[in-house]
Backbone as JSON, one array per atom type, in Angstrom:
{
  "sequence": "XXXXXXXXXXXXXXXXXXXXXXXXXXXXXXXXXXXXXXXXXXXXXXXXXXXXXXXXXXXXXXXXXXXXXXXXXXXXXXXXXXXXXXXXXXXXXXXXXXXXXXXXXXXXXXXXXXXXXXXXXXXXXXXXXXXXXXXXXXXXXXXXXXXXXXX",
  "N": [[0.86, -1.18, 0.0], [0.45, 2.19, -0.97], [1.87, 5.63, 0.26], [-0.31, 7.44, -0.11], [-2.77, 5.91, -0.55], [-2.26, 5.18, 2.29], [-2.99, 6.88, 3.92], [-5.79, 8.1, 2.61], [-7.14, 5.87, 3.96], [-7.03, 5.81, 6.6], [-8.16, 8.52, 6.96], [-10.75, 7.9, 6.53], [-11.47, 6.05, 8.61], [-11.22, 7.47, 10.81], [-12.75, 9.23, 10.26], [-14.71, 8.36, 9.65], [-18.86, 7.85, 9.29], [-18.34, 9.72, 7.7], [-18.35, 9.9, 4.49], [-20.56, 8.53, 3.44], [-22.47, 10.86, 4.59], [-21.83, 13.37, 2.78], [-22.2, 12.86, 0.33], [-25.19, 12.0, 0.71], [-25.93, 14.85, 1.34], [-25.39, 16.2, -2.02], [-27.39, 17.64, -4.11], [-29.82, 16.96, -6.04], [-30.55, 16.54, -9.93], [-32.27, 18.05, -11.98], [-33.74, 18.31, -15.2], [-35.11, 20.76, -17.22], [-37.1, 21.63, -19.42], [-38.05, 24.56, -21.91], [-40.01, 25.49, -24.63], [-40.56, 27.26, -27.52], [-43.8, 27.19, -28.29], [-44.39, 27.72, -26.14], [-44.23, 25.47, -23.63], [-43.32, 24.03, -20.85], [-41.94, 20.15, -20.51], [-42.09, 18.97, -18.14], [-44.58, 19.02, -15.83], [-45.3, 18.29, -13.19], [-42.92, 17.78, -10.86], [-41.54, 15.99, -8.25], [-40.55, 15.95, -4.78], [-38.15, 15.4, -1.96], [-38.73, 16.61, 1.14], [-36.53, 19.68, 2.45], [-34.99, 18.57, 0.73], [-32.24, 19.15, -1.62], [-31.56, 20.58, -4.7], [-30.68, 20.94, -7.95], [-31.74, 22.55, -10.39], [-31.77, 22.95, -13.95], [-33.04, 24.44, -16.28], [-33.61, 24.44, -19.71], [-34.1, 26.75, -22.72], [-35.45, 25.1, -25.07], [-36.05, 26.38, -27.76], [-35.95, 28.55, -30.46], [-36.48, 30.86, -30.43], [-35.88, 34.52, -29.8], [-34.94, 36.08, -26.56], [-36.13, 38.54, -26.35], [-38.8, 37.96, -27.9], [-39.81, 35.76, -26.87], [-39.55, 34.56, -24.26], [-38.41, 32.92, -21.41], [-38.92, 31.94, -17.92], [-38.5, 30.56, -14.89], [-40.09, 29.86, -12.25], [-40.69, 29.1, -9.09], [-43.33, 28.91, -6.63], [-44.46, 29.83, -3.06], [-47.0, 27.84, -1.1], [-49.96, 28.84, -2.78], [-53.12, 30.33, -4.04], [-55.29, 29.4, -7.03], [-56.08, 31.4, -8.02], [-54.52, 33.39, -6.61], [-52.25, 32.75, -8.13], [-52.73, 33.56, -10.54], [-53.04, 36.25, -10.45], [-50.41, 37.35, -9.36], [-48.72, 36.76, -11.1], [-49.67, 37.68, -13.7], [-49.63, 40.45, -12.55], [-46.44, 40.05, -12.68], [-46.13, 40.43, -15.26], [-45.74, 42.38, -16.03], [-43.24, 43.96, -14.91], [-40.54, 44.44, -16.23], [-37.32, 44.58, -16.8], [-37.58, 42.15, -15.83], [-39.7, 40.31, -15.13], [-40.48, 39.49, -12.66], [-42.21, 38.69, -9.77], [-43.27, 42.04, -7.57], [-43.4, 41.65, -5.29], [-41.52, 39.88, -3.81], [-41.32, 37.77, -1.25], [-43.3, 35.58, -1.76], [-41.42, 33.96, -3.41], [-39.97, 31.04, -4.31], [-37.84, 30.24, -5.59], [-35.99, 30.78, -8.38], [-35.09, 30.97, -11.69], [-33.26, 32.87, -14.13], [-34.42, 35.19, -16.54], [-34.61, 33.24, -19.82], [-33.74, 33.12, -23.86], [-34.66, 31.45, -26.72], [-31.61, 28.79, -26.83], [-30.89, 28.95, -24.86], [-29.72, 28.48, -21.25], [-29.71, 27.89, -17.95], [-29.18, 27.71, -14.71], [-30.12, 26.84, -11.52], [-29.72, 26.25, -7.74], [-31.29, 25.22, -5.17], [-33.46, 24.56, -1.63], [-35.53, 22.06, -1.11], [-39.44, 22.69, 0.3], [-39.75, 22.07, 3.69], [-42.14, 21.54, 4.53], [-44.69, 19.27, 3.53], [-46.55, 19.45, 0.56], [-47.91, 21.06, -2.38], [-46.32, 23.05, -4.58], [-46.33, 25.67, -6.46], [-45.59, 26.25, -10.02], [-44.17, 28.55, -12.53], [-43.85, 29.89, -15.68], [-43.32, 33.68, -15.79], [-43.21, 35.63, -17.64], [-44.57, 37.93, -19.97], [-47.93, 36.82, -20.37], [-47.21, 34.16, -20.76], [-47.97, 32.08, -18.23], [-50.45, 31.17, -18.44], [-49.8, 28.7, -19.81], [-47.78, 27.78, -19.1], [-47.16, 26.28, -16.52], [-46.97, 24.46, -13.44], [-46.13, 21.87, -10.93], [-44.23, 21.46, -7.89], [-44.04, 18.85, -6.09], [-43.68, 18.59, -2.77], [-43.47, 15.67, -0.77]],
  "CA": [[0.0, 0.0, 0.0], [1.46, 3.32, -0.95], [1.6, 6.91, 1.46], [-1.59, 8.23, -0.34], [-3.93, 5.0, 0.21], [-2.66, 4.61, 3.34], [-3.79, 8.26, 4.3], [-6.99, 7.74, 2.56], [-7.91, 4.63, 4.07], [-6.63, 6.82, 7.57], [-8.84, 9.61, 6.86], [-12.0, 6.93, 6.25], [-11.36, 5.73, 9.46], [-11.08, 8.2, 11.58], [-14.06, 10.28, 9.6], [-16.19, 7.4, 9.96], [-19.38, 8.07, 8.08], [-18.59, 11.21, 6.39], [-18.48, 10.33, 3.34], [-22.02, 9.0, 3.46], [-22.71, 12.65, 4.72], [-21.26, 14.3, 2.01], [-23.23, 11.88, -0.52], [-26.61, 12.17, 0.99], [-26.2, 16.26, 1.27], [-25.25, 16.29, -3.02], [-28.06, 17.65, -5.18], [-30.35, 15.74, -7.28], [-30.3, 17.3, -10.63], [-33.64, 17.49, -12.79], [-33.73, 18.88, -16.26], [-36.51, 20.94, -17.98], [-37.23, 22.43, -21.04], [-39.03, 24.87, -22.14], [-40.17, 25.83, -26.08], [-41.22, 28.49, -28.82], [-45.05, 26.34, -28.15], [-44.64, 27.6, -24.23], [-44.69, 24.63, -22.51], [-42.56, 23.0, -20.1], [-41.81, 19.56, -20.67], [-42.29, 19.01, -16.65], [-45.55, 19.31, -15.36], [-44.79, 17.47, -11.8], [-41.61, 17.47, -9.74], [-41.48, 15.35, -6.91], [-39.36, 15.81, -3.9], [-38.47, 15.05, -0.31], [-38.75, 18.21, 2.33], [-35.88, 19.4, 2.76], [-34.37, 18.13, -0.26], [-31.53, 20.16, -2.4], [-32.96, 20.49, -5.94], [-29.83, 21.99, -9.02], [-32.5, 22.77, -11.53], [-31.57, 23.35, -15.4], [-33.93, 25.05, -17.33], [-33.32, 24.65, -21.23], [-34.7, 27.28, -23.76], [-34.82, 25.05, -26.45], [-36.36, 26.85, -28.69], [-35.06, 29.39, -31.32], [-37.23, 32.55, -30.92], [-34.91, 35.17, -29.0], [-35.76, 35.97, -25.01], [-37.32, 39.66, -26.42], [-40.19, 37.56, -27.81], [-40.16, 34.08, -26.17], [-38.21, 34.76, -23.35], [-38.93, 31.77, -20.34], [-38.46, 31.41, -16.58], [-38.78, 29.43, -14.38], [-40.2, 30.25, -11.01], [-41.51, 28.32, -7.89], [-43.95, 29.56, -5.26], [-44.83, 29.66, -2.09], [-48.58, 27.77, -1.79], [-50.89, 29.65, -3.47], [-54.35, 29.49, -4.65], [-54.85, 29.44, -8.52], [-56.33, 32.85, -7.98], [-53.41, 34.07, -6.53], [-51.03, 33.08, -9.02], [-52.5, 34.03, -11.8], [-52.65, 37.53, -10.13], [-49.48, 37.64, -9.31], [-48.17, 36.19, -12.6], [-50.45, 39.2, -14.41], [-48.86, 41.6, -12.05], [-45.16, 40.12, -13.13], [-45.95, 40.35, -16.57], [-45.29, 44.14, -16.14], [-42.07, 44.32, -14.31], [-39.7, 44.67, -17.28], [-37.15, 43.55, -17.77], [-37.24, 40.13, -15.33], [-40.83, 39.81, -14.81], [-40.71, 38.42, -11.34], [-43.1, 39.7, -8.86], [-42.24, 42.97, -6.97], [-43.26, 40.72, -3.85], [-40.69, 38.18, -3.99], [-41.23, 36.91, -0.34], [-43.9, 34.9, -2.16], [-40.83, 33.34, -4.39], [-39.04, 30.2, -3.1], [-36.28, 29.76, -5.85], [-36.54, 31.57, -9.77], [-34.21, 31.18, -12.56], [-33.06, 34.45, -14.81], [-35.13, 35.03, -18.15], [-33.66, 33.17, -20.8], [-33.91, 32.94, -24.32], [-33.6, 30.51, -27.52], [-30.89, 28.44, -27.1], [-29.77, 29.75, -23.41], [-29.92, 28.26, -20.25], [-30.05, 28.81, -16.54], [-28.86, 26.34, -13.36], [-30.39, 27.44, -9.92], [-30.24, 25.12, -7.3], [-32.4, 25.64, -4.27], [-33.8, 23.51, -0.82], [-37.52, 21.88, -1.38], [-39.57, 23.54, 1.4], [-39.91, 21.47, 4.6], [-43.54, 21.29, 4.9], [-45.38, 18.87, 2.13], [-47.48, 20.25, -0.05], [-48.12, 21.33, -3.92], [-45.61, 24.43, -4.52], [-46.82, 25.99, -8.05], [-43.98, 26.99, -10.68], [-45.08, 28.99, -13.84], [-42.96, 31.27, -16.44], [-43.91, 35.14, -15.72], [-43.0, 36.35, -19.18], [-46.01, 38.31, -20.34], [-49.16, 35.47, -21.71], [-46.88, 32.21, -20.54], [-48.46, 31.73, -17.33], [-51.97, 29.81, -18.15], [-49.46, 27.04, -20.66], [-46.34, 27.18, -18.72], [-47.29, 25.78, -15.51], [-46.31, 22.76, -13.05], [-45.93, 22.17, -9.58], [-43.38, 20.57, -7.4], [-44.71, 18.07, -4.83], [-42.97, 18.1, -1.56], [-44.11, 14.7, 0.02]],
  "C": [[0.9, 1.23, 0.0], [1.17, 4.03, 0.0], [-0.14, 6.63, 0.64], [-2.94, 7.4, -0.14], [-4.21, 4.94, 1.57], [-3.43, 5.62, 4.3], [-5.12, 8.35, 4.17], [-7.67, 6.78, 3.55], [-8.16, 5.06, 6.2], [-7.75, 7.18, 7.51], [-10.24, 9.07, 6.6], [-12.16, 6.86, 7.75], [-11.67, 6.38, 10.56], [-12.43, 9.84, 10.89], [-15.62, 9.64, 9.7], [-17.29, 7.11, 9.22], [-19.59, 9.17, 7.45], [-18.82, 11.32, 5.09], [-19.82, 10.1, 2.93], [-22.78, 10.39, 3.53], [-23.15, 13.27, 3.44], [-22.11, 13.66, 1.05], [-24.52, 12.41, -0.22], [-26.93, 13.82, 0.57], [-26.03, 16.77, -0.79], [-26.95, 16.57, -3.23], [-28.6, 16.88, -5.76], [-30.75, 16.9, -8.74], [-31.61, 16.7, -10.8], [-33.37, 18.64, -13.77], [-34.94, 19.2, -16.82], [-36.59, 22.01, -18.85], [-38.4, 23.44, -21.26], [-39.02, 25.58, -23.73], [-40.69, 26.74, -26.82], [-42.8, 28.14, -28.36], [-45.26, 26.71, -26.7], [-45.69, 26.72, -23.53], [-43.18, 24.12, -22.03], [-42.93, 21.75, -20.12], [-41.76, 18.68, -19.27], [-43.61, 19.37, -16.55], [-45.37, 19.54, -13.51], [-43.33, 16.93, -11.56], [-41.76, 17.06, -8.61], [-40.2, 15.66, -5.84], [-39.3, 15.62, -2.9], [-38.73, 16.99, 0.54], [-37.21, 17.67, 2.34], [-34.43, 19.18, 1.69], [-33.35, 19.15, -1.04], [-31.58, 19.87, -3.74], [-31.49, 21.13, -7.1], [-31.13, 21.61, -10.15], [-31.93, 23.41, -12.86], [-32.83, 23.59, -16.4], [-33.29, 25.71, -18.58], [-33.98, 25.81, -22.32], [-34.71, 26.01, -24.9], [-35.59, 25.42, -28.0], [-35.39, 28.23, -30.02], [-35.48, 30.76, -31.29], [-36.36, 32.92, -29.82], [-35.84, 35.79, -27.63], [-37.06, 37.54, -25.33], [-38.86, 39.0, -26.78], [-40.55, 36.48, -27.77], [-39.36, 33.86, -25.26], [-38.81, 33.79, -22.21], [-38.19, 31.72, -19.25], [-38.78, 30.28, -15.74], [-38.92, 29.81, -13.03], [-41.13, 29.78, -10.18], [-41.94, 29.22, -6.8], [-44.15, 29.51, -3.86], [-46.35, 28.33, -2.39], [-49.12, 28.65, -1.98], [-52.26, 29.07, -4.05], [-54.31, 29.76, -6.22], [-55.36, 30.8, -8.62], [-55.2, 33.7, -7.95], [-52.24, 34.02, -7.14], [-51.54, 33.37, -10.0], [-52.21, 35.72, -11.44], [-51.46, 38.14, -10.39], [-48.59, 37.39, -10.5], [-48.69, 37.35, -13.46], [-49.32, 40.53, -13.93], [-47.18, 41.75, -12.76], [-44.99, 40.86, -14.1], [-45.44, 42.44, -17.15], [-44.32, 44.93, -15.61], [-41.08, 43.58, -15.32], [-38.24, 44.53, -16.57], [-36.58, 42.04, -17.36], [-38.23, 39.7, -15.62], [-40.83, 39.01, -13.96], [-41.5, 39.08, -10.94], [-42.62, 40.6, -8.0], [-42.13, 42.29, -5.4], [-42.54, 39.71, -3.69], [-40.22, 37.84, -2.81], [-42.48, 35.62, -0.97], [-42.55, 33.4, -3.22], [-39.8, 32.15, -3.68], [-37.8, 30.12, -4.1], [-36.76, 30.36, -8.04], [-34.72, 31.36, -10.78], [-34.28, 32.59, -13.42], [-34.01, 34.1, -16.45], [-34.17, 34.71, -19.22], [-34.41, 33.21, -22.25], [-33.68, 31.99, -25.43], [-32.48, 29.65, -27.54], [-30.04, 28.78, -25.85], [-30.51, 28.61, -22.65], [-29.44, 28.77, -19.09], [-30.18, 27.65, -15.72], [-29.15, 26.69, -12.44], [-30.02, 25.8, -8.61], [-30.65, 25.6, -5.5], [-32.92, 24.19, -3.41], [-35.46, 23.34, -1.18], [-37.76, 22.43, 0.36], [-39.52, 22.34, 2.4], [-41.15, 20.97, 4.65], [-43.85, 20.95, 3.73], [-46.44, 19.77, 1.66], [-47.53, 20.02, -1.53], [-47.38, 23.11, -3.98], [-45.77, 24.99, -5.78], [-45.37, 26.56, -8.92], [-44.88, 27.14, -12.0], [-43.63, 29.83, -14.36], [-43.69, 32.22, -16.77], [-43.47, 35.83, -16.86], [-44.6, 36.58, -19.54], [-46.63, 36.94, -21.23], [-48.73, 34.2, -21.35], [-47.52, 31.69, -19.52], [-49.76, 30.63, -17.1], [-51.38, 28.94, -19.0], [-48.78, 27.05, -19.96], [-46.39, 27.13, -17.0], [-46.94, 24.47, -14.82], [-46.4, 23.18, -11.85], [-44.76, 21.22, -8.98], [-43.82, 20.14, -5.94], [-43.7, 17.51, -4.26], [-43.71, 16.72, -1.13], [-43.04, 13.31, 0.72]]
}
């Protein structure tokens, strides 16, 4: 056994189950798309409470972000009243379109366009539920919907 195994095998030992740790605490990646046709290719995201989430949201479309520009943004709960509201309201805060209330916002990617993307990664909330996610670009809001179910 050379130095550097035997250090490793050391540093196991005497760490115990860290590296489990370090494993369990990693990210679970999920990939989602969204198109010229505004829709996300996601409806339903599942997750634990708790959970650490690296989200990739794809443009893959070709129209440029001025006139098919897509986010990606998760809520608090809400009723469907209240997001479309607030989704209406976005649609007029130039040039992100998030809401000016963004204690309502649990985790939002940047407006992309065509051929861009955008990596956030963010904790699922603690408490189960149905957490709504829509893209606030003016008009996307009643196709580009989904939710992510804590349970």
């Amino acid at each position: 056994m050379n130095l550097k195994s035997l250090l490793l095998c050391s540093a196991l030992l005497v760490l115990g189950s860290a590296p489990t740790a370090f494993a369990a605490g990693t990210a679970r990646e999920i990939a989602i798309t969204a198109n010229d046709s505004m829709q996300f290719n996601l409806k339903e995201i599942t997750a634990k409470p708790g959970e650490t989430i690296r989200l990739k949201l794809s443009h893959v479309g070709k129209m440029p972000k001025a006139a098919m520009g897509h986010n990606w943004v998760l809520l608090k709960v809400l009723t469907p009243a209240e997001v479309n509201a607030l989704a209406m309201a976005a649609a007029k805060n130039t040039p992100t379109y998030l809401p000016k209330d963004m204690s309502v916002v649990l985790a939002h990617t940047k407006l992309i366009g065509g051929g861009e993307s955008d990596t956030i990664e963010f904790t699922a909330p603690d408490t189960a539920g149905d957490y709504p996610y829509l893209c606030t670009f003016p008009g996307h809001f009643t196709m580009m919907k989904g939710k992510l179910i804590v349970k």
